[in-house]
VEXTORKOL-725839 format. One line per field, with one value per residue (C-alpha): residue number from 0; residue in three letters; chain; x, y, z. Coordinates in steps of 0.2 Angstrom, whole numbers. Example, Ala and Ser with C-alpha at 12.3 -4.5 7.8 and 13.67 -1.06 7.14 Angstrom:
// VEXTORKOL-725839
seq: 0|1
type: ALA|SER
mol: A|A
c1: 62|68
c2: -22|-5
c3: 39|36
***
This chain:
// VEXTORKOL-725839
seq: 0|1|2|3|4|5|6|7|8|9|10|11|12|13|14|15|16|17|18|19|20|21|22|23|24|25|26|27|28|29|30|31|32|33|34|35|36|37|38|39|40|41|42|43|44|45|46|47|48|49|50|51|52|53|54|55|56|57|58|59|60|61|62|63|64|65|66|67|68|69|70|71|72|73|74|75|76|77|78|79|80|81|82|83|84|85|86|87
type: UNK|UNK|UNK|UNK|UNK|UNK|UNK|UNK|UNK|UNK|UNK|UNK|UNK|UNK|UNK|UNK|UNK|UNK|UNK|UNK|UNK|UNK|UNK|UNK|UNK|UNK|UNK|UNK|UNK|UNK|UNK|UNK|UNK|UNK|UNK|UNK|UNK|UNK|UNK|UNK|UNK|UNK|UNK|UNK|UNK|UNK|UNK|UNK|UNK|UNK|UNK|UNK|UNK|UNK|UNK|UNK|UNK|UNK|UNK|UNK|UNK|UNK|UNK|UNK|UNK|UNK|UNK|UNK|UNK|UNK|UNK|UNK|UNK|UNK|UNK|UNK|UNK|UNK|UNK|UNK|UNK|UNK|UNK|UNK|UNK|UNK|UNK|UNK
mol: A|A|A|A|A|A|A|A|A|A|A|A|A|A|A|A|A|A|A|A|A|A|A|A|A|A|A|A|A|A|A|A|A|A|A|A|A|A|A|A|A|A|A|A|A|A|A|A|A|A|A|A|A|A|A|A|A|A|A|A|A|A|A|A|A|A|A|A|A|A|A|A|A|A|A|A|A|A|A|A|A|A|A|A|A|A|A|A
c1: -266|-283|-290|-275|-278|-298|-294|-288|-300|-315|-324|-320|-332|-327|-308|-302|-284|-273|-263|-255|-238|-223|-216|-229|-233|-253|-258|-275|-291|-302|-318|-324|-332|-321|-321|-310|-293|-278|-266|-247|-238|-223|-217|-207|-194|-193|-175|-186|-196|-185|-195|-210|-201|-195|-211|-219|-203|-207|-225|-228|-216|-226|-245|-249|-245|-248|-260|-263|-254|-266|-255|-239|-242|-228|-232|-237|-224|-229|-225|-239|-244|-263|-265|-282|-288|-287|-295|-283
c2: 272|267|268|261|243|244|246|227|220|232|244|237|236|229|228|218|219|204|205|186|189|200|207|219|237|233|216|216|205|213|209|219|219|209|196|194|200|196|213|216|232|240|256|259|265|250|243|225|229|220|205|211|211|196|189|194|188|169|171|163|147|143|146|128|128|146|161|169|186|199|213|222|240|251|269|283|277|261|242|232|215|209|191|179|179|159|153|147
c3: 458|461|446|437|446|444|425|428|442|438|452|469|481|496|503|514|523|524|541|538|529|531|516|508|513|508|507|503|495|483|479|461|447|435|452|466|468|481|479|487|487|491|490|474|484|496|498|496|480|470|474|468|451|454|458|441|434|438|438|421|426|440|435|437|456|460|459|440|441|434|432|439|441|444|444|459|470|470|464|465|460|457|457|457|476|483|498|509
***
């Protein structure tokens, strides 16, 4: 699955965990290549997974007042969502 999301942020060098928020498996910030990245997963499995769909769903209704989804991955056993990375 690792190569699959740096096919979208580039090489990642550095990883940081996100420990604020309740809803993903890995919460996570990114800092790459193609810049910096802010990633959520769940298992694919998860009984709550269907709001990463959801999520991704919305994503380009609410692009003025919220992070730019990058990509939705879903593959491996996971569902993960890559967005730009805001301070905050």
């Amino acid at each position: 699955m690792r190569l699959v999301v740096e096919d979208t942020t580039g090489a990642c060098e550095v990883a940081t965990s996100v420990t604020d928020g309740l809803n993903s498996a890995v919460a996570a910030k990114l800092n790459c290549s193609k810049g910096t990245f802010f990633v959520k997963a769940l298992p694919s499995d998860h009984r709550w997974v269907w709001t990463q769909a959801r999520e991704a769903e919305v994503a380009p209704f609410v692009s003025q007042v919220a992070p730019f989804l990058h990509a939705r991955i879903v593959g491996d056993g996971w569902d993960v969502l890559v967005f730009e990375a805001l301070e905050g």
